[in-house]
Backbone as JSON Lines, residues from 0, in Angstrom:
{"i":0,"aa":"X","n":[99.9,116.9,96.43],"ca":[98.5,117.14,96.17],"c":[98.11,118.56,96.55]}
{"i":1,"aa":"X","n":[99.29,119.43,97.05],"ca":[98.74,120.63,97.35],"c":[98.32,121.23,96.2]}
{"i":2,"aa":"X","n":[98.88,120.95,94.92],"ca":[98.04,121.65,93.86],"c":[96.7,121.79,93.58]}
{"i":3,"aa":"X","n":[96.24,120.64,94.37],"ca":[94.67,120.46,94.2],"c":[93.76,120.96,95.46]}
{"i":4,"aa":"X","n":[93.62,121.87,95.24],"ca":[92.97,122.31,97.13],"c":[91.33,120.92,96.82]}
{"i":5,"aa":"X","n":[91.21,120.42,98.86],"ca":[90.52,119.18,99.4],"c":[91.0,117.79,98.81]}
{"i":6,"aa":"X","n":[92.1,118.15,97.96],"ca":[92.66,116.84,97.88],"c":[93.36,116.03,98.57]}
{"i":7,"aa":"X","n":[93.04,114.86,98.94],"ca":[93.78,113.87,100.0],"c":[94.4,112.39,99.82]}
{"i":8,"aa":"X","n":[94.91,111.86,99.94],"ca":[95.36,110.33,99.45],"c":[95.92,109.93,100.72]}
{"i":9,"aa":"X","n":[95.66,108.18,100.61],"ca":[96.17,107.18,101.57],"c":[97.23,106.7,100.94]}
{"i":10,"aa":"X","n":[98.11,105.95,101.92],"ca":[99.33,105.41,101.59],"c":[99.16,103.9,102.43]}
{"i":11,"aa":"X","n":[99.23,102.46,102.17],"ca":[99.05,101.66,102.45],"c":[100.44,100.71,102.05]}
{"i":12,"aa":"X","n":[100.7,100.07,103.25],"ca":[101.8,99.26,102.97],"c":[101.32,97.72,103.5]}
{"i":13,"aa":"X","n":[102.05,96.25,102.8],"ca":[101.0,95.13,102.38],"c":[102.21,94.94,103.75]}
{"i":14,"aa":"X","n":[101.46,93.97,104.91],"ca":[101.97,93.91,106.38],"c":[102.51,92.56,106.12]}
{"i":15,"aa":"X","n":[102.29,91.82,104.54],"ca":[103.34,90.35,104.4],"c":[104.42,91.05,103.54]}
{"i":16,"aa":"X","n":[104.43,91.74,102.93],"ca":[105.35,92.48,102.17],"c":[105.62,93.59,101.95]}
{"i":17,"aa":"X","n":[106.39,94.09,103.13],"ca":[106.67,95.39,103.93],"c":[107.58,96.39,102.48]}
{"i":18,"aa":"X","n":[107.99,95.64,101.74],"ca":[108.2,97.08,100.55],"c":[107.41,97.37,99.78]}
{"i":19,"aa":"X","n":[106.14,96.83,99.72],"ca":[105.26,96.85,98.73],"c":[103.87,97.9,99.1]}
{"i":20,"aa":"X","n":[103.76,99.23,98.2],"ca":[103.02,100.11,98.88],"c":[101.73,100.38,97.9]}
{"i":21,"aa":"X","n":[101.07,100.52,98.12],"ca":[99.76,101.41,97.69],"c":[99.35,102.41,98.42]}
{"i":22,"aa":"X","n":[99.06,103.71,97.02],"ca":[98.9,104.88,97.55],"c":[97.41,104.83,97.04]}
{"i":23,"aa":"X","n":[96.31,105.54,97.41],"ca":[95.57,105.71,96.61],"c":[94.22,107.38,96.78]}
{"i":24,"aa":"X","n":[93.62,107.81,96.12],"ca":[92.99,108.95,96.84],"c":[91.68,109.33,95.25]}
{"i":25,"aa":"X","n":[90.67,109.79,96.38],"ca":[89.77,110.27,95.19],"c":[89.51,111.24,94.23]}
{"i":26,"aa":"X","n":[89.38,111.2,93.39],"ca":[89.72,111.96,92.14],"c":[88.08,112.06,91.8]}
{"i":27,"aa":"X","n":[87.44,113.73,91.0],"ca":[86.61,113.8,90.79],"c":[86.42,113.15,89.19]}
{"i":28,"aa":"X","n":[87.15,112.8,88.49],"ca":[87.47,112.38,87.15],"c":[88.66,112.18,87.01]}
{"i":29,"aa":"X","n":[88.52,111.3,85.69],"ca":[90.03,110.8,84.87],"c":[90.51,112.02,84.83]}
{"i":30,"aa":"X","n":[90.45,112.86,84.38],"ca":[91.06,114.2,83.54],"c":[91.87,114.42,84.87]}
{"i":31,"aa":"X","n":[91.43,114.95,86.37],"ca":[91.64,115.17,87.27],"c":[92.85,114.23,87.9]}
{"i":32,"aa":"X","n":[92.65,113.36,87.72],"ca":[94.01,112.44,87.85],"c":[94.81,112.46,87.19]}
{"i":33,"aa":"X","n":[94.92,112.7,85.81],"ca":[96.1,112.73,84.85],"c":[96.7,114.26,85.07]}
{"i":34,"aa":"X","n":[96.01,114.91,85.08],"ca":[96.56,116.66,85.22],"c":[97.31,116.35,86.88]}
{"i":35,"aa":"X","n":[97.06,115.53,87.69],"ca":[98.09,115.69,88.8],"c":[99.31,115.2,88.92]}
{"i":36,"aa":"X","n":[99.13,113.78,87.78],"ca":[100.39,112.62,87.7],"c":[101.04,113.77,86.16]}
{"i":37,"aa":"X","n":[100.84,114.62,85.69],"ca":[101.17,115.54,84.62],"c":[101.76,116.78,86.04]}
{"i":38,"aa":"X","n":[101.61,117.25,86.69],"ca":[102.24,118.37,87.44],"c":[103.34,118.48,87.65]}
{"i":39,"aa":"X","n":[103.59,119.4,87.53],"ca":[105.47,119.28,87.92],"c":[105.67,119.32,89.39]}
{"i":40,"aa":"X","n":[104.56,119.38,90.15],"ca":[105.17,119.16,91.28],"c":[104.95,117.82,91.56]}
{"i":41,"aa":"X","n":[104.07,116.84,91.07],"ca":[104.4,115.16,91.02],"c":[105.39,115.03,90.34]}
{"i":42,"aa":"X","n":[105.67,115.47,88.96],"ca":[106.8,114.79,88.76],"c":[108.01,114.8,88.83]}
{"i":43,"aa":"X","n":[107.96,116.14,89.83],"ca":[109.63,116.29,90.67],"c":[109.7,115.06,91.65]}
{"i":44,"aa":"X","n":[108.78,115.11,92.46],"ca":[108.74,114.14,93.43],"c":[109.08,112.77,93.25]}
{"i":45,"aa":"X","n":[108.24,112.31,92.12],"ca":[108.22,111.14,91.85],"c":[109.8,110.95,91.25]}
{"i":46,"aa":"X","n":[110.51,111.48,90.58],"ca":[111.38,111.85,89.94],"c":[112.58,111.03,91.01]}
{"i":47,"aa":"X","n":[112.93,111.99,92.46],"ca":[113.61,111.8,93.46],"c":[113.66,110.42,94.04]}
{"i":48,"aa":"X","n":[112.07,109.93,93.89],"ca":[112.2,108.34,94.69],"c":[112.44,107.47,93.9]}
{"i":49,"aa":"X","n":[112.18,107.63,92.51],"ca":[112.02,106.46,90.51],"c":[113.05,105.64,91.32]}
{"i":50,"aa":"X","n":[114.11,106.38,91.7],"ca":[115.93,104.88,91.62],"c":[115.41,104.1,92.56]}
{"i":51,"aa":"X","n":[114.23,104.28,93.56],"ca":[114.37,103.41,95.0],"c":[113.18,102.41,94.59]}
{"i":52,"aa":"X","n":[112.2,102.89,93.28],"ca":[111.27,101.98,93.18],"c":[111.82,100.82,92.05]}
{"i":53,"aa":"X","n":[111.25,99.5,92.28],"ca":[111.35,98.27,91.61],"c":[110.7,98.43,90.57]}
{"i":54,"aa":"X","n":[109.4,99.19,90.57],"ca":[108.21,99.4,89.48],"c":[107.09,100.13,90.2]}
{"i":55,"aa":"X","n":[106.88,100.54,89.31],"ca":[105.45,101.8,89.43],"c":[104.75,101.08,88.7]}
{"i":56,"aa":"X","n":[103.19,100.78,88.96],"ca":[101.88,100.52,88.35],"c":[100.72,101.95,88.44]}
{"i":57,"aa":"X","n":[100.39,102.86,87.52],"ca":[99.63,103.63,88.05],"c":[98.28,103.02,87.01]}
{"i":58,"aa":"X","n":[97.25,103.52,88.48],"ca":[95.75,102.54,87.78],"c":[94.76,103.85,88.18]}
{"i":59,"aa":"X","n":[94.06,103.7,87.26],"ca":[92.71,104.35,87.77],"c":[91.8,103.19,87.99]}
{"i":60,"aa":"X","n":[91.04,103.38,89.29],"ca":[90.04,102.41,90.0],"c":[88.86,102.85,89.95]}
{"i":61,"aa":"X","n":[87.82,102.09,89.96],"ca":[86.36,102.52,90.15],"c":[85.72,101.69,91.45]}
{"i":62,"aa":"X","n":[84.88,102.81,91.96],"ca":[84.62,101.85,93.21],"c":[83.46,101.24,92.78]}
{"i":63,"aa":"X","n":[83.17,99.76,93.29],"ca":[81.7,99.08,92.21],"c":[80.96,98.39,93.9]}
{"i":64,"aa":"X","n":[82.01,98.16,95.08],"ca":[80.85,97.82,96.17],"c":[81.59,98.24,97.62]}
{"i":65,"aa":"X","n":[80.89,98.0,98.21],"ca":[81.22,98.11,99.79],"c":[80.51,97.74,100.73]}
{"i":66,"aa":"X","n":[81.4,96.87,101.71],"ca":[80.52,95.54,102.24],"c":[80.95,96.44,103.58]}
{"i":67,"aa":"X","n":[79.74,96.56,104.78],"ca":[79.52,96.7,105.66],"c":[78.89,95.85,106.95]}
């Protein structure tokens, strides 16, 4: 994400199913997310780990609530 200066992302792993990860981080727009999963410096990266993953799901999310 250094390509994107104030860009940040979480990495979350499910504590019943310790290989199973979610990354996730905010994006000012679609466009903005695809131009990063399009970078060559994601897709070197991603590139290196592909053999260790089972499957990749990439989603764009919208946030709709938040319970406090």
């Amino acid at each position: 994400m250094r390509a994107f200066p104030g860009a940040h992302g979480t990495l979350l792993r499910d504590t019943e199913r310790p290989n199973v990860f979610i990354s996730f981080g905010p994006w000012p727009d679609k466009e903005a997310a695809a131009r990063w999963r399009a970078a060559d410096g994601f897709q070197k990266h991603f590139a290196a780990i592909r053999q260790t993953l089972e499957r990749f799901e990439p989603l764009l999310l919208e946030h709709v609530a938040t319970k406090r």
